[in-house]
N, C-alpha and C positions, 0 to 999 in steps of 0.2 A: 211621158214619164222618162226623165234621164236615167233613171239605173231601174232595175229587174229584181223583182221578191218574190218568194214563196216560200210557203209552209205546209208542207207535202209532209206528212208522217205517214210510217206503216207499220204495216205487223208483220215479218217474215217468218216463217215456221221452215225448216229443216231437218231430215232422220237423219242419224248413223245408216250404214250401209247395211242394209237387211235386218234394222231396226236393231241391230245386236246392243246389248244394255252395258256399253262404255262411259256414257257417263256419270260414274258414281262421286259421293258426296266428299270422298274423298281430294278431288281435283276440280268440282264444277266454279268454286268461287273463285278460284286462279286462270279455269276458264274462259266465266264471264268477264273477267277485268280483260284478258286478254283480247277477248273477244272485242270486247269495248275501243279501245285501243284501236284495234285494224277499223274497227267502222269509224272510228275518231278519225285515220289518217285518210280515211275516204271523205272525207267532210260531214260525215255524218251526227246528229247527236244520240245517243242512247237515249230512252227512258226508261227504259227495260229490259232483263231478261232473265230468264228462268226456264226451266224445260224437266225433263225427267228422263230418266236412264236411257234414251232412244232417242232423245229427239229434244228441239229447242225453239223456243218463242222469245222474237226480239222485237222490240219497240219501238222505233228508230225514226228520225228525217230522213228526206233524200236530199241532195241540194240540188239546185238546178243547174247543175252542170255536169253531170252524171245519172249513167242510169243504173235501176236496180241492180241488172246483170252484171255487171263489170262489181259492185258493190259486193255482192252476194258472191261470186265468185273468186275474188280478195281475202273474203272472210275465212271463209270454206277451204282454202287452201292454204293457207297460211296459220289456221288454226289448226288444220289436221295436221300438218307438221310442229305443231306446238304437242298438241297429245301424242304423239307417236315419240314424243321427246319423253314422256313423263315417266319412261319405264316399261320395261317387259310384258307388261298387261295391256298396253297400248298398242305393241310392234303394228298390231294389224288393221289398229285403227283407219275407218275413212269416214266419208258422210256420203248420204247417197246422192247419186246426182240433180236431182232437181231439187225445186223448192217451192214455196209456196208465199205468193206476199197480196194483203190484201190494204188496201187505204183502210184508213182510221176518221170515223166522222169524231172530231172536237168535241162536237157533245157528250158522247161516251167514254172520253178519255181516259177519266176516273176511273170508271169502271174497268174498261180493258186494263189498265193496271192493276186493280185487285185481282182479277182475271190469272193475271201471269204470277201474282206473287199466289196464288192458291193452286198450285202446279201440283205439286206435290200430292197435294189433296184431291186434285180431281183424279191424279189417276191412282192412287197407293191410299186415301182414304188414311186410316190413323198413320200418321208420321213414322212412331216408332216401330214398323212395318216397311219401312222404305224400303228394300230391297225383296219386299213376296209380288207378287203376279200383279198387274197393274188390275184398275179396277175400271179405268177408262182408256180404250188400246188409243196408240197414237192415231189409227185407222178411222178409228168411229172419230175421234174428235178432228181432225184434217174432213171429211165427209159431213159432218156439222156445220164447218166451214165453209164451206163450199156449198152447201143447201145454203144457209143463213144468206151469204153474197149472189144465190142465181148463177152458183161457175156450173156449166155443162159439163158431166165427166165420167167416166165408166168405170167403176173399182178394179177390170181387168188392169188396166193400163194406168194406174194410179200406183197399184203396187206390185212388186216383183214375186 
C-alpha cells in the first residue's frame, strides 16, 4: 500500500488540579471551542466535549503521526493559560497532571456521544442545580472507567 491510514479515536478525560470547580458555565463554551482549536492544530478532529466543574471529556482522532502525550499535553497547557486569561477567578487555575485516554470501539460511537453531551446530568442531576454537590464525583466515574476497560489501578495513587 503506497500511502498509510487510520482511524484511531479516543476519549481523553482530565481534572482541574485537586478537582477544584473552575469550570463554570460561564466560560466552558469558549473553553470547548478553544479547546477544539489546540486539538485542531495537533491534527486532531473533535467530536466532542463536554465535562463539569472539575473535569472534562473529549472525543477526539489521533493521527498517525503523533502520540497521545504530546497531544494532551498541548492542550493542557495551552488551555490553562487561556483560563488563567479569563480573569481574577481563574489566576490560579491548572489541570492536574495526568490523564486519562481510552480507544473508542465504532460501534458505540453514538452512544459515547450521548454519553458526553449528558455530562451535566450524570453528575449535577436536574440542570438548574448546576453548581450544588455533584451527584456523580469525577472519582467514581474515572474508576467506572477503568473497571469497564480492565486498567489495573489503586485509588491511592489515582488521586491526590
Amino acid at each position: 500500500m503506497p500511502q498509510s491510514y487510520s482511524q484511531i479515536i479516543l476519549h481523553t478525560v482530565f481534572a482541574t488540579k485537586n478537582r477544584q470547580p473552575f469550570l463554570h458555565q460561564s466560560i466552558e463554551q469558549d473553553l470547548w471551542a478553544f479547546m477544539e482549536s489546540r486539538f485542531s492544530y495537533q491534527g486532531c478532529k473533535v467530536y466532542g466535549i463536554n465535562g463539569a466543574l472539575d473535569h472534562v471529556h473529549i472525543v477526539h482522532s489521533l493521527p498517525r503521526t503523533t502520540s497521545i502525550a504530546k497531544v494532551v499535553e498541548d492542550v493542557k497547557s495551552i488551555s490553562s493559560k487561556w483560563i488563567k486569561d479569563q480573569g481574577i477567578p481563574y489566576f490560579k487555575f491548572a489541570w492536574q497532571n495526568g490523564y486519562a485516554t481510552f480507544s473508542v470501539d465504532y460501534r458505540d460511537f453514538a452512544g459515547l456521544l450521548r454519553y458526553l453531551d449528558q455530562q451535566k446530568i450524570h453528575h449535577y442531576g436536574d440542570l438548574s442545580d448546576y453548581e450544588a454537590l455533584s451527584k456523580l464525583t469525577f472519582e467514581e466515574e474515572i474508576i467506572k472507567f477503568f473497571q469497564a476497560y480492565g486498567i489495573d489501578h489503586h485509588p491511592a495513587y489515582l488521586f491526590q
